[in-house]
C-alpha positions as CSV (number, residue, x, y, z in Angstrom):
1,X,-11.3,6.7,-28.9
2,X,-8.3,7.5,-27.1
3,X,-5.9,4.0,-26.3
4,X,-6.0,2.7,-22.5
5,X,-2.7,3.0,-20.8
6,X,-2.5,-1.0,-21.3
7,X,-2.9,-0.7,-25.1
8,X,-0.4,1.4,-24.7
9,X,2.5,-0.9,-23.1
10,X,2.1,0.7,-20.2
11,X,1.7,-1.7,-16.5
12,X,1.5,-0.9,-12.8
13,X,5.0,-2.6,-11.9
14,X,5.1,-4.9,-8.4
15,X,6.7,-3.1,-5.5
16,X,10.1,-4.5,-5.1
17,X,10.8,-2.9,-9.0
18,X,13.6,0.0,-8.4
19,X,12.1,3.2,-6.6
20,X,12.6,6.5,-7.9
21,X,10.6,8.1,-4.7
22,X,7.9,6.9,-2.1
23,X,5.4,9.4,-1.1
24,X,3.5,10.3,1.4
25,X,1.1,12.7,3.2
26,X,2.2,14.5,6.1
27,X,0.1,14.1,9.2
28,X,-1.4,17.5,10.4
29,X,-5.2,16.8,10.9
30,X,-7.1,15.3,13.5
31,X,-8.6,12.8,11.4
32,X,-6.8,9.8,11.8
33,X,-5.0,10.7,15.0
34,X,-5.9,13.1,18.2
35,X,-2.8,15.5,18.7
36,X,-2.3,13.5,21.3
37,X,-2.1,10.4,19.5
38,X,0.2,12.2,16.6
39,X,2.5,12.7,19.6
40,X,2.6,9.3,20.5
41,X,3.2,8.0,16.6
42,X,5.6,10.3,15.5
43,X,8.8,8.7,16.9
44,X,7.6,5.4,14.6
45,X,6.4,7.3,11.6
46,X,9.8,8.9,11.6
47,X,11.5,6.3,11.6
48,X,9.4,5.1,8.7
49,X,10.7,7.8,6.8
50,X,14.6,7.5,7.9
51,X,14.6,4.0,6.8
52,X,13.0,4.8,3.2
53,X,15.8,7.5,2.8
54,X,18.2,5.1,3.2
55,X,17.7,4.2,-0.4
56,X,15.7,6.5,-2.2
57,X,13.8,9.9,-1.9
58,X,11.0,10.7,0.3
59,X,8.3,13.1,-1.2
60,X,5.9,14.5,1.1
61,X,2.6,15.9,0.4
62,X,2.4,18.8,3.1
63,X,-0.5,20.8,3.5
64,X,1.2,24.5,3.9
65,X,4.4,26.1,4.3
66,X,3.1,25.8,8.1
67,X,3.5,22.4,8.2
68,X,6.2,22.3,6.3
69,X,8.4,23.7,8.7
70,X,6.8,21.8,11.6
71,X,7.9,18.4,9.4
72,X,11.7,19.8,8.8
73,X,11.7,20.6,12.5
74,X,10.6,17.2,13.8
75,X,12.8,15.4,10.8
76,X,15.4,17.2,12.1
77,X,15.3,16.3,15.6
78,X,14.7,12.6,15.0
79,X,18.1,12.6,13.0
80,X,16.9,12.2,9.5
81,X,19.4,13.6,6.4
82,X,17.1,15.8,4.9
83,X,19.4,15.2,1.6
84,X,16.7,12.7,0.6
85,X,13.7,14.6,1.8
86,X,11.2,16.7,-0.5
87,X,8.4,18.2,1.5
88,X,6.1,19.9,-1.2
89,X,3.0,22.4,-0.4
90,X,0.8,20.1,-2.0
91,X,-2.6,20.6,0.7
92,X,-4.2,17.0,2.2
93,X,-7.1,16.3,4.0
94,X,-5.2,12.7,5.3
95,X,-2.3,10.8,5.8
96,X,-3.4,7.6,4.2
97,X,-1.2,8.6,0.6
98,X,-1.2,4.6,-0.4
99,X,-5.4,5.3,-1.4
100,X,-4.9,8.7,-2.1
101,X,-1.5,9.0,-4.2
102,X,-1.4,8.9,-7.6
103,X,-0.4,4.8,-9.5
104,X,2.6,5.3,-11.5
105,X,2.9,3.5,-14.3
106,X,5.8,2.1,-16.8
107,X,6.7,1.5,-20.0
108,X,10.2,0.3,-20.2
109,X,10.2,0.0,-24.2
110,X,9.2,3.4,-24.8
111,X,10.9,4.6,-22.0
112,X,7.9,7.0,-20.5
113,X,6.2,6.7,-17.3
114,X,2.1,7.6,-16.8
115,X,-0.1,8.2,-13.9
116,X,-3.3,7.1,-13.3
117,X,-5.9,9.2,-11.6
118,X,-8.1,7.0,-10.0
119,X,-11.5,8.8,-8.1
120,X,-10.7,8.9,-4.1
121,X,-13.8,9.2,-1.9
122,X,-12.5,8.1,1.4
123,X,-13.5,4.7,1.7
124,X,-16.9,5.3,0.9
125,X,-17.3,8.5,1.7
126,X,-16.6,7.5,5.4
127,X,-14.4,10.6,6.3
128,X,-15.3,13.4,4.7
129,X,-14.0,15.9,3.9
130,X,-11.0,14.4,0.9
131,X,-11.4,16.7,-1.6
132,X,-8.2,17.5,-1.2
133,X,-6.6,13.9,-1.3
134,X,-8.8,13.3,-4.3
135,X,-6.5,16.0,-6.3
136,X,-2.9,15.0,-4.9
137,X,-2.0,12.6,-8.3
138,X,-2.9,15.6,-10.5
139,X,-0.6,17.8,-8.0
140,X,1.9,15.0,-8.2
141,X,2.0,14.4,-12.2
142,X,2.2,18.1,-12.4
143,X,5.5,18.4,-9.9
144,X,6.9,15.2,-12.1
145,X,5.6,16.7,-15.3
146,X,4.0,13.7,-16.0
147,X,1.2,12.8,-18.3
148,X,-2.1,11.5,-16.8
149,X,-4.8,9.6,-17.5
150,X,-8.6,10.0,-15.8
151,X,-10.2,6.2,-14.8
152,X,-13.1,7.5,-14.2
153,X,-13.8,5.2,-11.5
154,X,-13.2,5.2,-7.3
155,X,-10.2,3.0,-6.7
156,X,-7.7,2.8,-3.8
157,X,-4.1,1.8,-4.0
158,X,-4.0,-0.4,-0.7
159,X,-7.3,-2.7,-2.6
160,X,-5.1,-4.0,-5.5
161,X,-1.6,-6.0,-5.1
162,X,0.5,-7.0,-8.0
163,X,3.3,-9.6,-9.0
164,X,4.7,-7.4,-11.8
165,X,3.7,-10.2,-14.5
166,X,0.3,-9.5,-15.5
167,X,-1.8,-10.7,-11.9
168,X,-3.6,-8.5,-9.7
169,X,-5.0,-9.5,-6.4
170,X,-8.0,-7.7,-4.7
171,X,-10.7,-8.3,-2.5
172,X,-14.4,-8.5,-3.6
173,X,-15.6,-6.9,-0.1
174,X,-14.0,-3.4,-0.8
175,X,-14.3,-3.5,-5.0
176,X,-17.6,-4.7,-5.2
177,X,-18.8,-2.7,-2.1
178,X,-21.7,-0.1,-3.2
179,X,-20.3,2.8,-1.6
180,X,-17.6,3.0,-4.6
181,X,-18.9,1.7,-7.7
182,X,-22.5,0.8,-7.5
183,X,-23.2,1.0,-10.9
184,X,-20.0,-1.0,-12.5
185,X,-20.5,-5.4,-12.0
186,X,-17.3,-7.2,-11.1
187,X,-16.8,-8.1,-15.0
188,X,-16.6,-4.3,-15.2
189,X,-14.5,-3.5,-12.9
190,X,-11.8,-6.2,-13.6
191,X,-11.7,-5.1,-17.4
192,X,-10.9,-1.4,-15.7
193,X,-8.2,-3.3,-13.8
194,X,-7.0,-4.6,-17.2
195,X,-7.1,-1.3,-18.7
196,X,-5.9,0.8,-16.1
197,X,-3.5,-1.1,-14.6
198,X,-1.9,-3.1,-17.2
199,X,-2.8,-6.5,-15.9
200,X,-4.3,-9.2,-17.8
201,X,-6.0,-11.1,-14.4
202,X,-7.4,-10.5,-11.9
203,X,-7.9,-12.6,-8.7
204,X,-10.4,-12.2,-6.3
205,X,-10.5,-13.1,-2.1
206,X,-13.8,-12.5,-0.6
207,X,-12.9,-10.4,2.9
208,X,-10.5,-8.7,5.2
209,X,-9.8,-8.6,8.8
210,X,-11.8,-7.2,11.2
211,X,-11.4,-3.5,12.2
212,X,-10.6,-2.3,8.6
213,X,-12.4,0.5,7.9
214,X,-11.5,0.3,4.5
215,X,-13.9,-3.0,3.7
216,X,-11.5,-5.0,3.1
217,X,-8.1,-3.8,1.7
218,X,-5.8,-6.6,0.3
219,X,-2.8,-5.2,2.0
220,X,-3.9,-6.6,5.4
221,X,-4.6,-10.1,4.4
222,X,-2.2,-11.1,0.8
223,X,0.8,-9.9,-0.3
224,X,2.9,-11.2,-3.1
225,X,6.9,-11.5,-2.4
226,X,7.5,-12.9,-6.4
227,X,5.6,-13.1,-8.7
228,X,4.0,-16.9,-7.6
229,X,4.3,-16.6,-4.3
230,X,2.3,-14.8,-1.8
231,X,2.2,-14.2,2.2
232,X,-0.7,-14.7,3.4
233,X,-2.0,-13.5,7.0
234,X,-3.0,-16.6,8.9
235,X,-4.7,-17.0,12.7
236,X,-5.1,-20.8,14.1
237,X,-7.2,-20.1,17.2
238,X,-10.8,-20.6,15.8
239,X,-12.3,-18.2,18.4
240,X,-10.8,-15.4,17.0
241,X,-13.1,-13.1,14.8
242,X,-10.5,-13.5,11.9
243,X,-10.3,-17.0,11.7
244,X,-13.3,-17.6,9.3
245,X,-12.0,-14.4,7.1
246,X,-8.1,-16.0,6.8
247,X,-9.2,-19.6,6.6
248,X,-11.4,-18.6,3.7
249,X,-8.6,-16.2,2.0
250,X,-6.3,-19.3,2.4
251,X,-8.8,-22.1,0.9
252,X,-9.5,-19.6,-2.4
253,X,-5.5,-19.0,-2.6
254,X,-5.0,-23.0,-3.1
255,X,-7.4,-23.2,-5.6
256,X,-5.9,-20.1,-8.0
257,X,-3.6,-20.3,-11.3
258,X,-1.7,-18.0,-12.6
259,X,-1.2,-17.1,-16.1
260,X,1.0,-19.7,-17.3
261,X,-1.0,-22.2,-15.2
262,X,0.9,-22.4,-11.8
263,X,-0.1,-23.0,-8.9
264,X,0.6,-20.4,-6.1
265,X,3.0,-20.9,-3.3
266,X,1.6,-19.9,-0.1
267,X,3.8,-19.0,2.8
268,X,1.5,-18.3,6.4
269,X,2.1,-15.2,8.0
270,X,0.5,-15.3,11.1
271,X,-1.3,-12.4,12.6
272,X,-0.7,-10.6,15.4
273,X,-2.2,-10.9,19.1
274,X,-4.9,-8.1,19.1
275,X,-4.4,-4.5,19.3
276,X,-7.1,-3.5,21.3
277,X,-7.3,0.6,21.8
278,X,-9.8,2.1,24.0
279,X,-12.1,-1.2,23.4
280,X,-11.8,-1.2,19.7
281,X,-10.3,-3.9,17.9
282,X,-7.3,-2.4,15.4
283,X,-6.5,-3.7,12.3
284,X,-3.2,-5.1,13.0
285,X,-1.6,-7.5,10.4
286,X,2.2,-8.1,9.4
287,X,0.9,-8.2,5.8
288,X,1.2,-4.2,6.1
289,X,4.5,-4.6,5.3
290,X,6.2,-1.8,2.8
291,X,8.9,-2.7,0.4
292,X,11.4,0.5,-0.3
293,X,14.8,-0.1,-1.9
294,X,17.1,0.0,1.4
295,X,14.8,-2.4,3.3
296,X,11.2,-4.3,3.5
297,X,9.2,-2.2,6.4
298,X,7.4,-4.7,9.1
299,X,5.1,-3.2,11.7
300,X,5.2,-4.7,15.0
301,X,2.9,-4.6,17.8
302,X,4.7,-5.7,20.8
303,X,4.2,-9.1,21.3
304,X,6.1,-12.5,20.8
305,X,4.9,-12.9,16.8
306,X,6.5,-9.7,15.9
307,X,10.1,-11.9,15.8
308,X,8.0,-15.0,13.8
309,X,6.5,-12.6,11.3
310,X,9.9,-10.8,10.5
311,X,11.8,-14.3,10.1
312,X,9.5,-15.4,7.8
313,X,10.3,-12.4,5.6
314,X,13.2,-12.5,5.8
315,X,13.4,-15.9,4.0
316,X,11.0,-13.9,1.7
317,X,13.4,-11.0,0.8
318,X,16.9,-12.2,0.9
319,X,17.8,-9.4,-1.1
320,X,17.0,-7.0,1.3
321,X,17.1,-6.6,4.7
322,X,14.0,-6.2,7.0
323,X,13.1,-3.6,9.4
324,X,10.8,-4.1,12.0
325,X,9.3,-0.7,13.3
326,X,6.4,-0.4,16.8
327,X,3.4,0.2,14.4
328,X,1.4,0.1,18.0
329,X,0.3,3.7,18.0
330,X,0.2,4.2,14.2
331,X,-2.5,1.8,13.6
332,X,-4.5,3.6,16.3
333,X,-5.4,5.2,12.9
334,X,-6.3,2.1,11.1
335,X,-3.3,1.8,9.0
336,X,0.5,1.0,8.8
337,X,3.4,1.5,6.7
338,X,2.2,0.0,3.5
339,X,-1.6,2.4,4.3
340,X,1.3,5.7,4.3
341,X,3.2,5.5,1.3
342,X,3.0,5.1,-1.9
343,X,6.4,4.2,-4.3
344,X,7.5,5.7,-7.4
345,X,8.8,3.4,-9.7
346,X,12.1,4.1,-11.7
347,X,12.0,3.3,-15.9
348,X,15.2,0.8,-14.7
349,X,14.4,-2.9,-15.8
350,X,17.9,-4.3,-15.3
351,X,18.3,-4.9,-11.7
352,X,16.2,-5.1,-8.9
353,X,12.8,-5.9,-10.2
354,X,12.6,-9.2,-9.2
355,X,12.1,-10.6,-5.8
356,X,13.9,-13.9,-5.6
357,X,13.3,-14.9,-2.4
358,X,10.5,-17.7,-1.4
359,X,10.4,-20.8,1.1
């Protein structure tokens, strides 16, 4: 039988490791936003990009030379150095590359990276069609000439967040939801984790916030800024729908260890005021953030906690600095930055790979 990736030394490194790349999936469909909508996110998403660039490359899934040149046209009129952008016919059915992108793995001692081609089915088969997403790591390990290895197993990118020393976080609501693994029990699906991934534990919250689509993705709710210390979304006024959810998240964060026994430190991010969007309640969270190497990536949403939120991270990061960018129209499509992209990590284990910051 063939060796896992983690018998192999090989481990899904936390985000604030040195990027080679981030991906992401151009926007050309109608599935996440109306043409009329794209219009109104594009200034925002570009930015996105322009800020990435900054500090490493920007691959891009496109779905046809078609689209390509629409996406050098509107790169170019924003003001973005295309010297850092690689826009590649590979064909999408979203723009959501965080669950659709392949998870690049690393082995610094033997020097080789690995992807992992998790199964994609559009949060539960939600939005069909994604046959095409469900290719793009294959697409992408071929492009890098990368080896792969099949999991076998639906799992998206935005569900699992990791400290780089052996802890996962994830959310039972979305892993343990029917509509991806029916047949696999949580014991199961965390010895995939282990295998997969390269982690040795797993940690489990029970929800996310209301208007995820995705059941529950981690990315809106925890995020880890070192490797003991996580953000972690808060909201104070008990009428709010999301109280019970973050309350809950914060009362199960208090009572977890880590590997060597530590506590975790939890910092509170508060949450937004709501995004509300033709009477539907977004999923807007600060936790969304995306850490590149020129900057950490906030979304903001136009009110008064959008300063709060990027103070906060700032303590969080003080090696980097921190962007704040009007996520208002992007998470029309019930996402944000860290839903978009997807980073590439580089072999490099000698600086940058650890976050120092904390409060």
């Amino acid at each position: 039988m063939a060796l896992t990736p983690a018998q192999q030394g090989f481990f899904f490194p936390a985000e604030w490791h040195p990027h080679a790349a981030t991906w992401l999936s151009w926007p050309h469909t109608e599935a996440s936003w109306s043409k009329e909508r794209q219009e109104l996110m594009f200034p925002a998403y570009l930015e996105f990009i322009r800020t990435i660039a900054e500090g490493e490359e920007v691959c891009i899934n496109a779905h046809n030379e078609y689209i390509i040149q629409g996406a050098k046209m509107r790169l170019l009129m924003a003001g973005v150095d295309l010297a850092n952008i690689k826009l590649l016919a590979h064909p999408v059915n979203d723009s959501w590359c965080r669950d659709h992108g392949p998870a690049f793995l690393i082995n610094p001692d033997l020097g080789q990276r690995l992807i992992v081609n998790w199964g994609y089915n559009a949060w539960g088969a939600k939005y069909p069609p994604y046959d095409r997403d469900d290719l793009i790591p294959i697409e992408i390990a071929h492009y890098r000439k990368l080896p792969y290895v099949n999991a076998g197993i639906v799992m998206e990118g935005g569900s699992v967040e990791f400290n780089g020393n052996g802890t996962v976080l994830t959310s039972k609501a979305c892993l343990l939801n029917e509509n991806r693994n029916p047949h696999l029990s949580q014991e199961q699906i965390e010895q995939y984790l282990c295998d997969y991934y390269g982690v040795k534990q797993v940690l489990w919250v029970e929800e996310g916030i209301v208007g995820d689509d995705t059941d529950g993705h981690i990315d809106d709710t925890v995020r880890w800024v070192n490797e003991d210390t996580v953000v972690a979304a808060c909201e104070p006024d008990p009428k709010d729908p999301n109280y019970r959810f973050l309350h809950d998240i914060h009362v199960d964060l208090k009572e977890m260890r880590l590997l060597n026994g530590k506590q975790l430190n939890v910092v509170e991010l508060p949450m937004p005021d709501p995004v509300i969007i033709d009477g539907q309640r977004l999923p807007a969270s600060y936790a969304n953030f995306y850490i590149c190497n020129a900057a950490v990536i906030v979304p903001t949403f136009r009110c008064d906690k959008d300063q709060e939120a990027i103070d906060i991270l700032e303590r969080c990061f003080p090696d980097r600095k921190v962007v704040g960018i009007d996520s208002t129209e992007i998470i029309w499509g019930l996402g944000s930055f860290h839903c978009l992209s997807q980073q590439e990590p580089t072999l490099d284990t000698t600086a940058g790979n650890v976050s120092t910051g904390g409060i």
